[in-house]
LOLUMNU-739471 format. One line per field, with one value per residue (C-alpha): chain; residue in three letters; residue number from 1; z, x, y. Coordinates in Angstrom, 2 decimals. Layout:
! LOLUMNU-739471
ch: c(A,...) $
aa: c(ALA,...) $
i: c(NUM,...) $
pz: c(Z,...) $
px: c(X,...) $
py: c(Y,...) $
//
This chain:
! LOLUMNU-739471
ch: c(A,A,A,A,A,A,A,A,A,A,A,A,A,A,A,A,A,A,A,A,A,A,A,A,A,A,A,A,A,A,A,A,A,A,A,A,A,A,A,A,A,A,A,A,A,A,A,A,A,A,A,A,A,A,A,A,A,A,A,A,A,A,A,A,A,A,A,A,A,A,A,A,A,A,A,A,A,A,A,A,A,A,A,A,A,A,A,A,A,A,A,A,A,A,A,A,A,A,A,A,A,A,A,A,A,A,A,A,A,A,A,A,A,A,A,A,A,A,A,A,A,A,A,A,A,A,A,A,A,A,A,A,A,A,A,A,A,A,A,A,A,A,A,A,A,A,A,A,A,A,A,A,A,A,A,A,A,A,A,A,A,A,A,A,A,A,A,A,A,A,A,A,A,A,A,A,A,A,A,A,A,A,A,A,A,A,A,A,A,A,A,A,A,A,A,A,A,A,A,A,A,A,A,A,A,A,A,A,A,A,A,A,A,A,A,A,A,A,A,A,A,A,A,A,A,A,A,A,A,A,A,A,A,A,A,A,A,A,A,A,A,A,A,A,A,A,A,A,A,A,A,A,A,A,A,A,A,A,A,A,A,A,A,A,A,A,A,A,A,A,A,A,A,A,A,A,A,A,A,A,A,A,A,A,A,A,A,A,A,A,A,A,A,A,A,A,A,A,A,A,A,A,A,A,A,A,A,A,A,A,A,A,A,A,A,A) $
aa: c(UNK,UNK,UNK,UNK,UNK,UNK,UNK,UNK,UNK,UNK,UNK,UNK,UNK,UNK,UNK,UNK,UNK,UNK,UNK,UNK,UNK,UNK,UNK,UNK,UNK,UNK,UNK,UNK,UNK,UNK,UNK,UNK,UNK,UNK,UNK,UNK,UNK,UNK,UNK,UNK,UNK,UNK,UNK,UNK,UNK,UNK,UNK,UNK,UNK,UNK,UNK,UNK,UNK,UNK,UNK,UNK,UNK,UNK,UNK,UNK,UNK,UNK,UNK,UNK,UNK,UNK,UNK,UNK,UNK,UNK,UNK,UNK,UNK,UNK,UNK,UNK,UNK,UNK,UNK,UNK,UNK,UNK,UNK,UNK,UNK,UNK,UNK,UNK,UNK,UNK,UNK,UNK,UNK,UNK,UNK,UNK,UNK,UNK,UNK,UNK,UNK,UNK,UNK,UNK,UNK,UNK,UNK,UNK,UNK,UNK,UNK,UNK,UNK,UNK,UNK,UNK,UNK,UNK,UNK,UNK,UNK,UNK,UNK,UNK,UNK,UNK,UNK,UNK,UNK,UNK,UNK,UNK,UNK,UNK,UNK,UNK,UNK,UNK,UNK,UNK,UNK,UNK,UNK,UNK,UNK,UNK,UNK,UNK,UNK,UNK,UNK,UNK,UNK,UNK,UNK,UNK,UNK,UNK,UNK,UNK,UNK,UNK,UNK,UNK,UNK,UNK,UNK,UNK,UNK,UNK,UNK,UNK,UNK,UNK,UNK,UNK,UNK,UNK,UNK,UNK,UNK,UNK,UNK,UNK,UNK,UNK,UNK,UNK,UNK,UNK,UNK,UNK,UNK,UNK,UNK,UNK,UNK,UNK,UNK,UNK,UNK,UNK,UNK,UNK,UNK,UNK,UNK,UNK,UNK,UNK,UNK,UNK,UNK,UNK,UNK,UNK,UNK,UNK,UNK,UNK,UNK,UNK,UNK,UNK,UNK,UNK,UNK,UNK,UNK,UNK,UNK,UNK,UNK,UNK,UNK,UNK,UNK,UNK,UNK,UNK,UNK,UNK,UNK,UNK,UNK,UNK,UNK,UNK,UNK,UNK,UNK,UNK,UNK,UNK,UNK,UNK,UNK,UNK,UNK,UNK,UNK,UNK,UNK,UNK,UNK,UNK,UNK,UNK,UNK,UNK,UNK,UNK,UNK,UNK,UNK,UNK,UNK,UNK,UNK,UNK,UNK,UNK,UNK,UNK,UNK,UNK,UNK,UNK,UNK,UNK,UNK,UNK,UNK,UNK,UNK,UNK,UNK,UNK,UNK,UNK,UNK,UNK,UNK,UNK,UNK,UNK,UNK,UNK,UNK,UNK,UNK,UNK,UNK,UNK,UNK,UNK) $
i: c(1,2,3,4,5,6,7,8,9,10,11,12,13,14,15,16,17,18,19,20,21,22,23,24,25,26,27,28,29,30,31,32,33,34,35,36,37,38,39,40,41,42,43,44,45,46,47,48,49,50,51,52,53,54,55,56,57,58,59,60,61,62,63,64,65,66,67,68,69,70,71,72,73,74,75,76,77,78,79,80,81,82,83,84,85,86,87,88,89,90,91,92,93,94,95,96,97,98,99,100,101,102,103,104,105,106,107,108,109,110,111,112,113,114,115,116,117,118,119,120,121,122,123,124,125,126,127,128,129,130,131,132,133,134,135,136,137,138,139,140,141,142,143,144,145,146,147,148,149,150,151,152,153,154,155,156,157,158,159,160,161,162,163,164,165,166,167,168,169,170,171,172,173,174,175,176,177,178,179,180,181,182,183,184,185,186,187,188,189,190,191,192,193,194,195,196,197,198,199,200,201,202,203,204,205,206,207,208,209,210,211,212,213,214,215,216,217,218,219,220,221,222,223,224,225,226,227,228,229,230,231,232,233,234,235,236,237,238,239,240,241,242,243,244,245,246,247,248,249,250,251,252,253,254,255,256,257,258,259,260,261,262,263,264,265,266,267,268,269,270,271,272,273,274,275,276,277,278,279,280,281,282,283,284,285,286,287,288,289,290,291,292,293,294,295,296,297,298,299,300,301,302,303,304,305,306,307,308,309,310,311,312,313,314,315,316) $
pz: c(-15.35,-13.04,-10.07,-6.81,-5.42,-1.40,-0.14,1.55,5.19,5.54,3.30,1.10,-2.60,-4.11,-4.82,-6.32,-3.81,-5.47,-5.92,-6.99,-4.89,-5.80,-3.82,-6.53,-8.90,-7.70,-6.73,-8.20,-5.02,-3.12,-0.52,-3.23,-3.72,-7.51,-8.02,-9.14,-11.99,-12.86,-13.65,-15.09,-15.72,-16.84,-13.49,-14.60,-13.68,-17.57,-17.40,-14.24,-15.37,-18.38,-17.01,-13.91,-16.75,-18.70,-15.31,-14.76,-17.87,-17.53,-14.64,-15.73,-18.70,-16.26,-14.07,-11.76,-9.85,-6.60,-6.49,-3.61,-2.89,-0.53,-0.11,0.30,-2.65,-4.82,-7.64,-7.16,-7.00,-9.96,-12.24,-11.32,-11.98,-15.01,-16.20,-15.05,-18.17,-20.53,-22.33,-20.56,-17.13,-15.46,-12.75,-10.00,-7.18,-5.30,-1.86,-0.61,2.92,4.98,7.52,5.17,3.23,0.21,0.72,-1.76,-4.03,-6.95,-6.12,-5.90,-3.78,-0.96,2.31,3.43,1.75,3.56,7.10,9.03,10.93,12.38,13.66,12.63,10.84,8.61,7.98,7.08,4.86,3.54,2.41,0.84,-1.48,-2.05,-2.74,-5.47,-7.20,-7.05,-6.00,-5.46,-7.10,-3.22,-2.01,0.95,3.04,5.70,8.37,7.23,9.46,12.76,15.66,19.33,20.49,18.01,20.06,16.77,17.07,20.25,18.95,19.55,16.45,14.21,15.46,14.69,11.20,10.11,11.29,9.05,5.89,6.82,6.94,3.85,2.01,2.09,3.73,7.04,7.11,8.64,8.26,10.54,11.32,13.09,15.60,17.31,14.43,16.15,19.14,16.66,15.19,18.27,19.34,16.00,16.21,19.93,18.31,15.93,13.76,10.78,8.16,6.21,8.25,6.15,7.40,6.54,6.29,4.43,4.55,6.68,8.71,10.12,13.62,13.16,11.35,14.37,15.50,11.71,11.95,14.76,12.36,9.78,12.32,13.75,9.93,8.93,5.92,5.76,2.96,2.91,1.98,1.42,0.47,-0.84,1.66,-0.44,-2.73,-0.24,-1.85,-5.63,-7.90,-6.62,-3.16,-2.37,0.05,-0.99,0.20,-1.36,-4.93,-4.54,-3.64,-6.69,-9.29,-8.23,-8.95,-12.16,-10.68,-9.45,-6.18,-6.00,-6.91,-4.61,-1.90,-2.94,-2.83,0.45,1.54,-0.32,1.31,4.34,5.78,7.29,3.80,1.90,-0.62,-1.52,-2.66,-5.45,-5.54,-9.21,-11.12,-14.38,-16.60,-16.35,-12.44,-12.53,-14.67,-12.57,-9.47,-10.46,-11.23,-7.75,-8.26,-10.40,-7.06,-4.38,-1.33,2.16,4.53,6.64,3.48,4.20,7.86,8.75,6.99,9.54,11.56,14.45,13.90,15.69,13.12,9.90,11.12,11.38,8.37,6.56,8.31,6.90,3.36,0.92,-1.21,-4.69) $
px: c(2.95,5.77,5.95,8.12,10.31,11.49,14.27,12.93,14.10,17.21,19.60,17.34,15.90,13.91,10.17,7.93,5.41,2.56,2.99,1.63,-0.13,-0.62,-3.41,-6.10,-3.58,-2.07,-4.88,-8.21,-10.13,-9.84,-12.46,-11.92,-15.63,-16.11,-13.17,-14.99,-16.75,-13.25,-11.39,-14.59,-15.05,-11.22,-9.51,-7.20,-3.43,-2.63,-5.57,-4.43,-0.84,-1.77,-3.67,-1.04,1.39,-0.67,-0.99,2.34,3.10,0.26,1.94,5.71,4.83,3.05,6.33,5.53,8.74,7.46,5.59,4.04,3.61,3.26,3.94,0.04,-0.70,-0.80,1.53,2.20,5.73,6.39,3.86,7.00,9.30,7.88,7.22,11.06,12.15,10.06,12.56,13.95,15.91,13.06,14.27,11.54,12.02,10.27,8.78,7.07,5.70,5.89,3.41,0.31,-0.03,-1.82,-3.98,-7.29,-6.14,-7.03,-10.76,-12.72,-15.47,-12.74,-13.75,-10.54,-8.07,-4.85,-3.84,-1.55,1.89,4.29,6.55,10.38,10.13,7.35,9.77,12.48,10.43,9.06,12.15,13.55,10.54,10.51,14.42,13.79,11.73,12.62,16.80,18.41,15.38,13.87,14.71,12.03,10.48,8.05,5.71,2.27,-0.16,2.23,0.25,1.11,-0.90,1.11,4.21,6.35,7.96,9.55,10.24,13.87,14.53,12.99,14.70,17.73,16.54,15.08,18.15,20.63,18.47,18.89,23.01,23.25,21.33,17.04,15.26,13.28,9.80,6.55,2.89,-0.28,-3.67,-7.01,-7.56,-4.70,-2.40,-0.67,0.46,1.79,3.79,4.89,6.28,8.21,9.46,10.55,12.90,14.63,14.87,12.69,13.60,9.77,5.84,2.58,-0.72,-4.05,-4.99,-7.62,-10.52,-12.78,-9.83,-7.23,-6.64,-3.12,-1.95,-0.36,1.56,2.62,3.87,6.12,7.29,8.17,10.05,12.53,13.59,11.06,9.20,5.54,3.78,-0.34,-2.20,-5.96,-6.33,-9.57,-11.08,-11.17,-13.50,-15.64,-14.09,-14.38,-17.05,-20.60,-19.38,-18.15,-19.75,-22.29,-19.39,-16.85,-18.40,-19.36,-16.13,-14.25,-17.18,-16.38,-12.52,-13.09,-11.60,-13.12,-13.25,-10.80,-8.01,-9.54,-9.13,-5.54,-4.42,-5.69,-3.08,-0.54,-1.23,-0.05,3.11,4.37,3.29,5.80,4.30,0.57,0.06,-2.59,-4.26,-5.59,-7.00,-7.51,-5.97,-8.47,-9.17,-4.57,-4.78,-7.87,-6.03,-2.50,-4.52,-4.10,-0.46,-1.54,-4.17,-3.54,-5.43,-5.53,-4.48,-7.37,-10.04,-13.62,-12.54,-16.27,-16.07,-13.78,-15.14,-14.23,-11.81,-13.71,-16.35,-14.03,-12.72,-16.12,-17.24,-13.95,-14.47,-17.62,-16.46,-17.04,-13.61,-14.60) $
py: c(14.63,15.17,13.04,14.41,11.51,10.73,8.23,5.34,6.13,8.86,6.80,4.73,3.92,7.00,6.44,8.89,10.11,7.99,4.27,1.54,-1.01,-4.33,-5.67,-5.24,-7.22,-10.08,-12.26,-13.42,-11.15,-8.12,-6.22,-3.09,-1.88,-2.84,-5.52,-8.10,-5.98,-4.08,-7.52,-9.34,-12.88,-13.74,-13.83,-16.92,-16.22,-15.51,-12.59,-11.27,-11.11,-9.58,-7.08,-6.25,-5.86,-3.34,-1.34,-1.39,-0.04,2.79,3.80,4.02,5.71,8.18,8.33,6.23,4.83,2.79,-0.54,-1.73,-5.89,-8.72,-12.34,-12.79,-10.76,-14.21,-13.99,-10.19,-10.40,-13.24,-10.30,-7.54,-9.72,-10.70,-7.45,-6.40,-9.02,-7.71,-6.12,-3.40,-3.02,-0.61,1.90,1.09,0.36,-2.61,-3.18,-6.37,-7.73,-10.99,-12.18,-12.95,-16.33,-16.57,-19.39,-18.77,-21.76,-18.74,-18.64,-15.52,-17.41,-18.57,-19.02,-17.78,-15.79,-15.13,-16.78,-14.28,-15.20,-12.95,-15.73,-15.39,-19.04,-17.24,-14.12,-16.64,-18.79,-15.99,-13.34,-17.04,-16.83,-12.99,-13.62,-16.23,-13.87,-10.77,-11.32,-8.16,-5.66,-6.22,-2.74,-2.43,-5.21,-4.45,-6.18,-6.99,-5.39,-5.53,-4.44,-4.48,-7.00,-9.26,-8.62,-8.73,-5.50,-7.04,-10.14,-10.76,-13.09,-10.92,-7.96,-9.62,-10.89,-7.34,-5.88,-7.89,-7.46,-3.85,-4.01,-5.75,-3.06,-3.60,-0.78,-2.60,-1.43,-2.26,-1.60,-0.81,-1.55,-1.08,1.05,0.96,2.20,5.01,3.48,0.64,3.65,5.37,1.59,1.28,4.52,3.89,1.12,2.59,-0.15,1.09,3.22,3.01,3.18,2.65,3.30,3.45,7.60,8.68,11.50,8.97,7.69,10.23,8.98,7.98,11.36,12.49,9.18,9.56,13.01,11.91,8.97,11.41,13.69,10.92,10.47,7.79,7.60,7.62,5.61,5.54,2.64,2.81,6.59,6.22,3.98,0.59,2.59,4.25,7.51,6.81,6.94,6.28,5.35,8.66,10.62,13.84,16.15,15.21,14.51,18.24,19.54,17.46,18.69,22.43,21.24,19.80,16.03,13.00,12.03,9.68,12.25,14.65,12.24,11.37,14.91,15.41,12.74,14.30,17.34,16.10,17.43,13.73,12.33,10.90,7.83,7.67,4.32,3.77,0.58,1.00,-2.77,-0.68,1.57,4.31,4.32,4.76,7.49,8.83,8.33,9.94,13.34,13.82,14.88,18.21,19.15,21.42,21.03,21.64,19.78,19.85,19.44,18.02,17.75,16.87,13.58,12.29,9.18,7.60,4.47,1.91,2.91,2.97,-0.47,-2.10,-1.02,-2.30,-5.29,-5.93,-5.70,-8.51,-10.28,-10.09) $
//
């Protein structure tokens, strides 16, 4: 499988057009649909390393280039880094996020899971601890989850922050969500101080496609987190129509819905946020689709009724 690569921003690292996200990985829970029963009972660090490891792998060997991270993502970045030492000096390249703290002590049944802080102290404290890990293989570092409301994208002292990270070399990114995604986009945009966007798209959820499209037109690029919905597009979950549509394909759902992203014309990294070997390889079928961009446009639901229902999701 050949994977197309984009730059990171006009000047920046390449990454192949589907990633790898890390959420699923790094952390004893995630509100993936199915998480709990695709890591089992094992969810010690050594089990979750080993099995982040074997993903990684799966995905090189497939041609993936791009791995996706966070600070709040548990031990996410020490499992890269890990897996960078393993033996050979692997040409990925590596984003992360601040503004999340991991805070689940490594319990699946924690009441709470992350605390989120868009202060600069946290962006500070946090790049420190992304820098002791990962040194100089940090090649993109984004917001996590900026929104308007927050008022972070007007925050003076981070501006200033982001914007020396960026002159010494690290792509400045951010990323979106809830409802009001796209005017969170139009504001970074409006800025000009980010080479990188990601934002929740997906067949369900397409209300920030054109806010994105404008992203992509003043020369920033567009990566896609959630392209299957947290598993409301995979497997069982998916809806009637678009089981149909990927049986008369020969594919699963999943990839269908993956392809549909990359079908895009703003689209530039489709993030998969595989746990297992088999739902990667399942997932990365989606580069050999072609698709239209405007596939299964009847699934499309209003945000405020995507968000509540993502709300609602259960960590496990």
């Amino acid at each position: 499988m050949a994977l197309d690569t984009v730059t990171l921003g006009r000047d920046g690292p390449p990454a192949t057009r589907i990633g790898l996200g890390l959420a699923a990985l790094g952390r004893p829970a995630y509100i993936t649909l199915g998480h709990g029963a695709d890591l089992g009972a094992d969810r010690s660090v050594e089990a979750l390393r080993a099995r982040c490891h074997e993903v990684l792998d799966a995905a090189y060997d497939a041609g993936v280039r791009y791995v996706d991270a966070a600070r709040s993502y548990g031990l996410a970045e020490e499992f890269i880094a890990s897996w960078t030492a393993g033996g050979r000096d692997r040409d990925i390249t590596i984003g992360s996020k601040w503004g999340y703290t991991y805070v689940g002590d490594w319990r699946p049944d924690a009441e709470v899971h992350e605390v989120k802080d868009l202060s600069v102290a946290t962006l500070r404290r946090q790049l420190a601890e992304t820098r002791a890990v990962l040194g100089d293989r940090l090649a993109l570092y984004q917001i996590h989850s900026a929104t308007l409301d927050s008022g972070v994208l007007d925050d003076p002292a981070v501006r200033e922050e982001l914007a020396a990270l960026r002159a010494g070399g690290v792509a400045v990114g951010l990323t979106v969500t809830g409802t009001g995604q796209g005017a969170t986009v139009d504001r970074a945009v409006e800025t000009g101080a980010f080479d990188t966007v990601q934002a929740t798209w997906n067949l369900l959820e397409r209300s920030a496609g054109p806010a994105l499209a404008r992203a992509h037109a003043a020369g920033m690029t567009v990566l896609v987190k959630e392209a299957v919905a947290n598993g409301r597009l995979a497997g069982d979950a998916a809806p009637p129509a678009l089981a149909r549509a990927a049986a008369e394909r020969g594919t699963t759902p999943d990839a269908l819905a993956i392809a549909a992203v990359l079908a895009q014309p703003w689209a530039g990294v489709v993030l998969s946020g595989a746990a297992t070997v088999p739902v990667l390889r399942s997932n990365l079928a989606a580069a050999d689709l072609a698709v239209e961009a405007d596939l299964l446009s009847a699934l499309a639901q209003p945000p405020e009724d995507y968000w509540a229902a993502r709300g609602a999701l259960a960590w496990s």
